[in-house]
N, C-alpha and C positions, 0 to 999 in steps of 0.2 A: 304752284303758288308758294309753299314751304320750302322748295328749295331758292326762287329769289328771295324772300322774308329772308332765312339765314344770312345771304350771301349779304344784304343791304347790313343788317347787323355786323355781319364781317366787318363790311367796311368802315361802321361807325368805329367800331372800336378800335378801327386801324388810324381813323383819323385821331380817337382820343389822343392814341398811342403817339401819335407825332406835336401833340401841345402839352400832353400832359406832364406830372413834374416824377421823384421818384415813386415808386411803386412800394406798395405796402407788403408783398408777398417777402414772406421770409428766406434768406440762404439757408443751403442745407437740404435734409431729404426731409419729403412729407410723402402722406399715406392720406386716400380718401376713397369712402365706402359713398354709395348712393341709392335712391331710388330712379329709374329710368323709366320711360315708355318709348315707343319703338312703333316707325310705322314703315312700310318697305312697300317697293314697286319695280318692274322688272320680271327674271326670272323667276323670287321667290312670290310674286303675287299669281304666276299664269301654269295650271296643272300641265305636267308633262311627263313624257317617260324617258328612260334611257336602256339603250342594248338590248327590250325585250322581243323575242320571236315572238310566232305567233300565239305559242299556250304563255308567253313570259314565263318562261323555266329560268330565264338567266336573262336581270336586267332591274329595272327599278321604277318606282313610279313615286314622282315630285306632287305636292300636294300644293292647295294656297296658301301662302302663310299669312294670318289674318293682322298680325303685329299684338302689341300690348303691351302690357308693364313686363319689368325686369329689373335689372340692380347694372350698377355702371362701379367700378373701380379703378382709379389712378393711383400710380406709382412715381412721384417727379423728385429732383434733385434742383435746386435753384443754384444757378452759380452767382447771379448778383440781382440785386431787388426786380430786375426788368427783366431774364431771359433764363427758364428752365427748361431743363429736358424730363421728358415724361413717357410714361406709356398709359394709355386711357384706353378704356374698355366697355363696351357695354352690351349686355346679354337680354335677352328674351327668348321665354319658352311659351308653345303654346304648342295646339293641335292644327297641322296640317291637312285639309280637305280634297281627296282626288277623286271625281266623278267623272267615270267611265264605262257606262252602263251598270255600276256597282260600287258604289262610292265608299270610301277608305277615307281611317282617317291617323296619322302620324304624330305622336310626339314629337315635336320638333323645337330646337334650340338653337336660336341664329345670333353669331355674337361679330359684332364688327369694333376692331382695336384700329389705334397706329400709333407710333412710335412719334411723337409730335415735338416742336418748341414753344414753349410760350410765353407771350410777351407782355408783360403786366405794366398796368399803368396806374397811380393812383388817383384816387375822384374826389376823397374822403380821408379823414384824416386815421379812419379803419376798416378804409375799402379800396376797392379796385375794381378794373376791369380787365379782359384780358381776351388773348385770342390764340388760337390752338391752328398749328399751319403741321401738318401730315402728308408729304410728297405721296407715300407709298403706306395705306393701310389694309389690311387684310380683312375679308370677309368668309365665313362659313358657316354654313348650313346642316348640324347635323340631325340627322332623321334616325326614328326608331324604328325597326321591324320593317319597312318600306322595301329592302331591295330582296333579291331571291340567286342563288348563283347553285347551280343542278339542285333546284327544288328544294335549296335546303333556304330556310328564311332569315334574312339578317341587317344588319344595321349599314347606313353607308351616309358619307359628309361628303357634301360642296364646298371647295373654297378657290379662291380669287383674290386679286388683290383691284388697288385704287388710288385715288387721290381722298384725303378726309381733311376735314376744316372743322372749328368751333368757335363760339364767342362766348363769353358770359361775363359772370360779373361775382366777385364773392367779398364778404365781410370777414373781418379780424375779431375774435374775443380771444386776447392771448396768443395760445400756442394754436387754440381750436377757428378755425376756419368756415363757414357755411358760403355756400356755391349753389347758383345757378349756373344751365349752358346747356346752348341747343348745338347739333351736330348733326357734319350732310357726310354721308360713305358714300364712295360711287366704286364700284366693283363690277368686274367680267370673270363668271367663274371659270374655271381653265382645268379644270381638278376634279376628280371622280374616285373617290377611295372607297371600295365595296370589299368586307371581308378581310379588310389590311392588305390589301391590293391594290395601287392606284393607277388608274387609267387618266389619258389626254380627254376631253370633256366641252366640246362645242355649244357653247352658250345660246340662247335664241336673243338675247340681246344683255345692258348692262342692268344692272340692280343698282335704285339707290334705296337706301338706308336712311332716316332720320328719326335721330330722338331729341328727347330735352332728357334733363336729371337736376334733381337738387341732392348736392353732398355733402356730408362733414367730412375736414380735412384734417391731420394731426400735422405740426409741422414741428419737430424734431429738434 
């Protein structure tokens, strides 16, 4: 249901995008910090293992990751009031749960980015809205203490890549900027790094990703 909600959003804001007049987003580079929350489904919600025999001397064990809050980061350059390039980020850490007649539980920090364009529209004579389009964004998973490689115990990350989308909406005071925006990750992870070692990684199906965040933005 949050992933059509986004996707209709999308589209609103793609319709703005095609009546609307210039955009109020500044030329130049900007920098924005945020708060996020993070809710995920797929791989990182369903416990599993990877590579263990049968004592798992060498192999790893995936936990659920429950989601929650985190911080989100963007880095854009605007090249004219309507279309910037950006990299956007957003992180969550929480405790991973694996029950397997003995239940574990993992620090884990799953951060899904992309590399995006976006296309701002203005609504307001100190606002806007805008839409975030990411062909190819990245996802991973890294876990603490989780995997074991000859009995010695140690850390190991999932990642993946996808397609990533956003929409929101943010106001102008000056230079300083405030933003809302929801985002959907859709990712297959393909990647098994245990011990600075990385292995090929057969997913059980794909991960999607969604948060919202509100940011301040500095624009330069």
């Amino acid at each position: 249901m949050r992933k059509i909600t986004i996707a209709v959003v999308a589209l609103l804001v793609g319709g703005l995008l095609l009546v609307a007049g210039a955009a109020q987003a500044k030329q130049g580079f900007y920098l924005g910090l945020g708060a996020a929350s993070m809710n995920v489904s797929g791989d990182l919600a369903d416990p599993t293992t990877w590579g263990c025999n049968s004592n798992c001397t060498s192999g790893a064990l995936f936990g659920q990751f429950p989601g929650g809050t985190g911080s989100s980061l963007n880095i854009g350059y605007g090249f004219n009031d309507n279309i910037a390039l950006e990299i956007y980020s957003v992180s969550s850490k929480a405790n991973s749960t694996y029950s397997g007649g003995v239940q574990f539980a993992f620090p884990t920090t799953v951060t899904a980015s992309m590399i995006d364009l976006r296309f701002s529209a203005k609504i307001g004579k100190e606002s806007e809205v805008f839409a975030r389009l990411g062909p190819s964004a990245g996802l991973s998973a890294a876990y603490t203490r989780n995997a074991v490689v000859n009995n010695t115990v140690t850390d190991s990350t999932l990642s993946g890549s996808g397609p990533g989308y956003a929409a929101g909406a943010e106001i102008m005071f000056g230079k300083v900027g405030v933003g809302f925006s929801v985002a959907q990750f859709t990712a297959t992870f393909d990647t098994i790094e245990i011990g600075g070692t990385k292995y090929a990684y057969k997913a059980l199906g794909s991960n999607t990703v969604s948060t919202s965040d509100v940011m301040l933005s500095y624009h330069f």
